[in-house]
N, C-alpha and C positions, 0 to 999 in steps of 0.2 A: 799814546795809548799802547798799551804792551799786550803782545800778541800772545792768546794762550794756548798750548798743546792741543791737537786733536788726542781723540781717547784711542789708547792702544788698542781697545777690544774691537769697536763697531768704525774706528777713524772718523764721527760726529767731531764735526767744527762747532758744535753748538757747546764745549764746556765750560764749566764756570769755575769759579775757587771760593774754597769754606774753609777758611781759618791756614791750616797747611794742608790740604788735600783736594785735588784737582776734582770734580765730579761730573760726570755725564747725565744730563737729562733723558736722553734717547733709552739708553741702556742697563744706566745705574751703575756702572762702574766709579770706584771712587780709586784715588791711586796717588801719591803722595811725590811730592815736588822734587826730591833725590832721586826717585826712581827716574823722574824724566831725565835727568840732569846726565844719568850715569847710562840711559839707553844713548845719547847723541855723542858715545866715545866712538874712537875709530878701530877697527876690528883688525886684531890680529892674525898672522894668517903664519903659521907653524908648519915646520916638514915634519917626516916619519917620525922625530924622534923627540921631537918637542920645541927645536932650535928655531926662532923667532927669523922670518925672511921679510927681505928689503928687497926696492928695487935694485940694480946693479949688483946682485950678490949670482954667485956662479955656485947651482947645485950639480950633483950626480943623481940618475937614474937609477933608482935599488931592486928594481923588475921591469923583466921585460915588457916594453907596452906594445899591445899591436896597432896599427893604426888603420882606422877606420875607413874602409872604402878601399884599401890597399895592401899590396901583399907584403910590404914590408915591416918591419920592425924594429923599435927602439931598444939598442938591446943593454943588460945592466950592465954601469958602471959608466955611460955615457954622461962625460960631463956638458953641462950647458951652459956656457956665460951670457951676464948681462940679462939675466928677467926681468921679467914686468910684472909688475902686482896687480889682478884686474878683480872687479867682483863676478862671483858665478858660480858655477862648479866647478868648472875649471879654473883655478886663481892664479894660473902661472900661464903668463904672457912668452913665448922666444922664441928665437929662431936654431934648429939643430943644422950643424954641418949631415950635409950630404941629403939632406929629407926637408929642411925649409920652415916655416913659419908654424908653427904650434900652439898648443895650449896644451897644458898640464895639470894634471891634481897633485896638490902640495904632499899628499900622502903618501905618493910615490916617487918620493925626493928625499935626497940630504942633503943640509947645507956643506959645500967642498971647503 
């Protein structure tokens, strides 16, 4: 038995399929079988300037970040090796010399 999509609008596990288009009972949404297909790709996750980040890739700092709770600062031009890619808002997992374990927003990065 193959298992079919919940509905993107309400998440009802009750949908059905009508010829090629997925439809919800609950809600009425109807939505077509590419669309699911192309929602369950994996997300890319871009620095400041468009350049596509991996894990183990080494960015720079392109502004100063302060960091929260503390009087110190990340200041531009620090580079970081070895990121992690996580989900969140913060999508950059590492550790900075001198200040210790982080997370970052990819927006305030370039790939080095």
């Amino acid at each position: 038995m193959t298992t079919l999509p919940e509905c993107p609008s309400c998440s009802s596990a009750y949908t059905y399929e009508d010829g090629a288009l997925y439809i919800c009972p609950e809600c009425g949404n109807e939505w077509s079988q590419a669309e699911t297909h192309s929602a369950d790709t994996e997300s890319v996750v871009r620095d400041a300037f468009g350049n596509v980040l991996q894990d183990g890739d080494s960015v720079t700092v392109i502004k100063d970040l302060k960091i929260k709770g503390s009087s110190s600062v990340v200041k531009v031009g620090t580079k970081v090796r070895n990121i992690r890619l996580v989900d969140g808002d913060h999508d950059i997992d590492c550790k900075i010399d001198g200040i210790g374990a982080m997370q970052l927003k990819s927006e305030y990065v370039k790939k080095a």
